[in-house]
C-alpha positions in Angstrom: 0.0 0.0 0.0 1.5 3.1 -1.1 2.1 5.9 2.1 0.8 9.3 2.3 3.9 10.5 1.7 3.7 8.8 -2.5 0.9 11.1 -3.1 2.1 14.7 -4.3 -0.6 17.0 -2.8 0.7 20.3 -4.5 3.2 21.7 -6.3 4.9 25.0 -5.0 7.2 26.5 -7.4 8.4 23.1 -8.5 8.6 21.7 -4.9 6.4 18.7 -4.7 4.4 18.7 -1.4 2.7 15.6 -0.1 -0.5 15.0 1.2 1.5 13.9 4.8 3.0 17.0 4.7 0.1 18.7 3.9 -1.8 17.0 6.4 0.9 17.2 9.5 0.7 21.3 9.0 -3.0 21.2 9.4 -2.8 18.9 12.4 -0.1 21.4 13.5 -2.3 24.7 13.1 -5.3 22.9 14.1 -6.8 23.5 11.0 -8.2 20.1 10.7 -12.2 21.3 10.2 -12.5 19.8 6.7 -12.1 16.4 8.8 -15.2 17.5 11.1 -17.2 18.5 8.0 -16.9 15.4 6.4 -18.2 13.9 9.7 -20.8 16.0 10.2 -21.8 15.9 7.0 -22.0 11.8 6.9 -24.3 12.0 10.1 -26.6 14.2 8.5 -27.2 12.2 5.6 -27.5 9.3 8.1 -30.4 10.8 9.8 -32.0 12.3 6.8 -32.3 8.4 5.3 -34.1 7.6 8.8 -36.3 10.2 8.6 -37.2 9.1 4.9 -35.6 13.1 3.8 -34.4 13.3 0.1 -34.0 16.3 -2.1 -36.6 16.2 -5.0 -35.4 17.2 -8.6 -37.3 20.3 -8.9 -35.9 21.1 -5.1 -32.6 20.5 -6.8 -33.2 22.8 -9.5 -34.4 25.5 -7.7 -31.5 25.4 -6.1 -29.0 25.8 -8.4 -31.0 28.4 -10.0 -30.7 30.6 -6.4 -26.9 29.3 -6.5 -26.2 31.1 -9.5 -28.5 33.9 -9.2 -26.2 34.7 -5.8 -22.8 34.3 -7.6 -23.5 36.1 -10.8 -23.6 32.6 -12.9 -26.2 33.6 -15.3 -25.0 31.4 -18.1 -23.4 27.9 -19.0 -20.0 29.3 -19.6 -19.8 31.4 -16.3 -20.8 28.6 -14.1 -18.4 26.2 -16.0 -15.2 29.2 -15.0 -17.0 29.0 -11.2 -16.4 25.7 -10.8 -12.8 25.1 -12.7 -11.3 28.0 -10.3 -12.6 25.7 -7.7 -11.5 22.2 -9.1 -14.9 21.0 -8.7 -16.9 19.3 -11.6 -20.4 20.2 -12.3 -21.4 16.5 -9.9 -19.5 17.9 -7.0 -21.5 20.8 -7.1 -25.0 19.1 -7.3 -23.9 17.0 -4.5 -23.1 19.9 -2.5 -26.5 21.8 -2.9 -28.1 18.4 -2.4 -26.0 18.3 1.1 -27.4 21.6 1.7 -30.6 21.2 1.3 -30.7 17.7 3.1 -29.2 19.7 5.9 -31.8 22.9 5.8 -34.9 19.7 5.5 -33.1 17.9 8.7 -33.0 21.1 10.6 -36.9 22.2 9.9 -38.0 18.4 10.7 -35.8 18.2 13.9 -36.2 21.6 15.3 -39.8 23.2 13.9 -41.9 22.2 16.9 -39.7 23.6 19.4 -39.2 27.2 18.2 -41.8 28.4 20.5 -40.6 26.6 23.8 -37.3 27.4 23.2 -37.8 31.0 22.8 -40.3 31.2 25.5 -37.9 29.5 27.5 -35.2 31.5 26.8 -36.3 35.2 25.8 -34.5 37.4 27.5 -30.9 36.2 25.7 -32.5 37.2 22.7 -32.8 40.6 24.2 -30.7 42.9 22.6 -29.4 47.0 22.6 -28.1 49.3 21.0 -24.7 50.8 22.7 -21.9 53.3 22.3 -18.9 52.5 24.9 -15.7 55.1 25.5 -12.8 53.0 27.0 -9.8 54.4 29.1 -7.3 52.9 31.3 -7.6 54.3 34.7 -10.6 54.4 36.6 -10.3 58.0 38.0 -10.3 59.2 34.3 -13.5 57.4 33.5 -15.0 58.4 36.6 -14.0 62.1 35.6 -15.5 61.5 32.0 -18.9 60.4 33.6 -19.3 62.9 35.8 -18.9 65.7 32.9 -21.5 63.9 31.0 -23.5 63.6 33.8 -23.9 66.5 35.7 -21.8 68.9 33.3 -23.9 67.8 30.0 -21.0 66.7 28.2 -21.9 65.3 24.9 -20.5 61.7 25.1 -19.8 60.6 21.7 -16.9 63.6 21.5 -14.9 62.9 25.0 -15.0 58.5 23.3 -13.2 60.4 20.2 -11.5 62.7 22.2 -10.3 59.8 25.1 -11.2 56.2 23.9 -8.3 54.2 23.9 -10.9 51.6 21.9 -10.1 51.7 18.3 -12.8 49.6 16.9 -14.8 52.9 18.1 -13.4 55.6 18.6 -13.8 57.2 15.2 -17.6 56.7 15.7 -17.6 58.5 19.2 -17.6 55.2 20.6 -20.8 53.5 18.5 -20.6 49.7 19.2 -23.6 48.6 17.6 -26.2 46.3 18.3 -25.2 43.9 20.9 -27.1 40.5 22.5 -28.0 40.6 26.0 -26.4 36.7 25.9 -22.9 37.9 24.9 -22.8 40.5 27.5 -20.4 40.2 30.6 -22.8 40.0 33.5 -22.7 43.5 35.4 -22.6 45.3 31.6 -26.2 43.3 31.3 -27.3 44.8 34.3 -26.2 48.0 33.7 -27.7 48.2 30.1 -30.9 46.3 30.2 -31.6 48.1 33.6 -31.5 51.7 32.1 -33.4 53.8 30.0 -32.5 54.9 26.7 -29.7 57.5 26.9 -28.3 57.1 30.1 -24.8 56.3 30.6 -23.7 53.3 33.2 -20.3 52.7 34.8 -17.1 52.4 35.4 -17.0 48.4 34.4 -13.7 46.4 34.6 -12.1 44.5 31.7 -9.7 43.3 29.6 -9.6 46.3 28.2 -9.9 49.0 30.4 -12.8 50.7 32.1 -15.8 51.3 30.3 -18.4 54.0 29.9 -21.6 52.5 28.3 -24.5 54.7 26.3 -27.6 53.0 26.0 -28.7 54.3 23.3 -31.9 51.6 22.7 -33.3 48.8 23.9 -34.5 45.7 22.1 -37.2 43.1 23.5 -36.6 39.9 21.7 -39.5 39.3 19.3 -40.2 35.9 17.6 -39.7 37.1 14.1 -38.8 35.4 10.7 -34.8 35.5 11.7 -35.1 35.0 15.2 -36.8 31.8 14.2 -33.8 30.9 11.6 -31.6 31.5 14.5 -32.9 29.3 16.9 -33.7 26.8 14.7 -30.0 26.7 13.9 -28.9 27.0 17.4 -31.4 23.5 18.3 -30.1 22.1 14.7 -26.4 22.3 16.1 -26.9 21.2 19.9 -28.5 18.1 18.0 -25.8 17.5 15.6 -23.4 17.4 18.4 -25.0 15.2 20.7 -25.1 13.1 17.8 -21.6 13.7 17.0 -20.8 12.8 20.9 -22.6 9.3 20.6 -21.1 8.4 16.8 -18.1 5.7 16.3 -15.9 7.5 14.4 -12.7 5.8 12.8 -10.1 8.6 10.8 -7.6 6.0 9.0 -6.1 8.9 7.0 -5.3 10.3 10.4 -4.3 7.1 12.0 -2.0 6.3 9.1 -0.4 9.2 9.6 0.4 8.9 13.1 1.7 5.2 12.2 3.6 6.8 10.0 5.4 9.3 12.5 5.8 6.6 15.0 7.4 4.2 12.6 10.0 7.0 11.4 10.7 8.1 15.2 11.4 4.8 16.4 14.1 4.3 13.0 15.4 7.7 14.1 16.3 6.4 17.9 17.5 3.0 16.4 20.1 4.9 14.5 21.1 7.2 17.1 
């Protein structure tokens, strides 16, 4: 059986690479998600067979007429440039839409019927608001900052240009964004989602300094068309790793590898 290292991967500049070597620099970089795909995808298709799931014809169509219609492939000659740039032939890409549909069918049978729970069950992480943040390093300062917006009327969005030390704001006057109540550190929540519109909270500790936080609006979660999406995907992916957790999985390109490594080591030793 021929190793890993008889298969020429790539070709830099003339330099033949093999697949080992191109394999041991993902393991190295941890940049081994293709592997987890490949799972994830397999278990998909697994369940979608129980389930009796299959992508129709017409489904399949329609989706490679969206495909297109999103890349700018509006004829035979662009879609066949698509796909060379990509080494893929016009059968990998069907089977890829077909994954992707299987995948979007799976996640609506499995996860539907428990959009409401869920969301009733867990509203308030949906929560969300709309903040501006200035960012200094020393607590007196932001203490000083807050009290000339506060009792001196200072406008706040000039001293986060003026003093923010935050550079993914500053140039806004400190504009963050909308943020999720869920990804919030826990005394930020409770400073923001206490307040009313407009008001200013802190000092808060971080990482990165201490904060001054503008509310500048609140949003109540609201099952809508893309909150729905979202937690739909959120359920789709707690299921597909549970299922990932209770799967026998076997990686003989890996293991071959590692054989391999082993095998040159110990020759190494016996020489020294």
């Amino acid at each position: 059986m021929a190793s890993l290292r008889d298969y020429v991967a790539l070709a830099v500049n003339g330099d033949e690479i093999s697949l080992y070597d191109v394999l041991s620099l993902a393991k190295l970089t941890g940049k081994l998600e293709f592997v987890q795909d490949a799972i994830d995808a397999a278990l998909i298709r697994q369940a979608a067979e129980e389930g009796d799931l299959f992508v129709s014809d017409e489904e399949l169509q329609q989706a490679a007429d969206d495909f297109r219609a999103a890349h700018d492939l509006y004829d035979a000659e662009a879609t066949k440039a698509w796909l060379a740039e990509r080494h893929l032939t016009f059968a990998d890409w069907e089977s890829l839409i077909e994954d992707d549909l299987l995948r979007r069918k799976l996640r609506d049978a499995l996860t539907s019927s428990k959009v409401e729970q869920h969301f009733a069950e867990d509203k308030l992480s949906f929560d969300s608001a709309v903040v501006s943040r200035l960012v200094v390093g020393d607590e007196g300062v932001a203490r000083e900052l807050r009290a000339q917006i506060v009792d001196d009327g200072a406008d706040f969005h000039a001293l986060a240009r003026a003093y923010s030390i935050d550079p993914a704001t500053k140039l806004a006057g400190g504009y963050a964004g909308e943020l999720k109540r869920a990804d919030m550190e826990a005394a930020i929540e409770s400073a923001i989602f206490g307040a009313q519109p407009g008001k200013v909270g802190g000092p808060f500790k971080s990482e990165d300094g201490w904060h001054l936080i503008k509310v500048e609006a609140l949003h109540p979660a609201a099952l809508d068309d893309a909150l729905r999406e979202t937690i739909k995907s959120r359920l789709f992916d707690e299921w597909l790793a549970q299922r990932r957790r209770k799967a026998k999985v076997a990686i003989p390109l890996l293991e071959e590898m590692e054989q391999s490594g082993a095998g040159e080591e110990s020759m190494t030793r016996s020489e020294e």
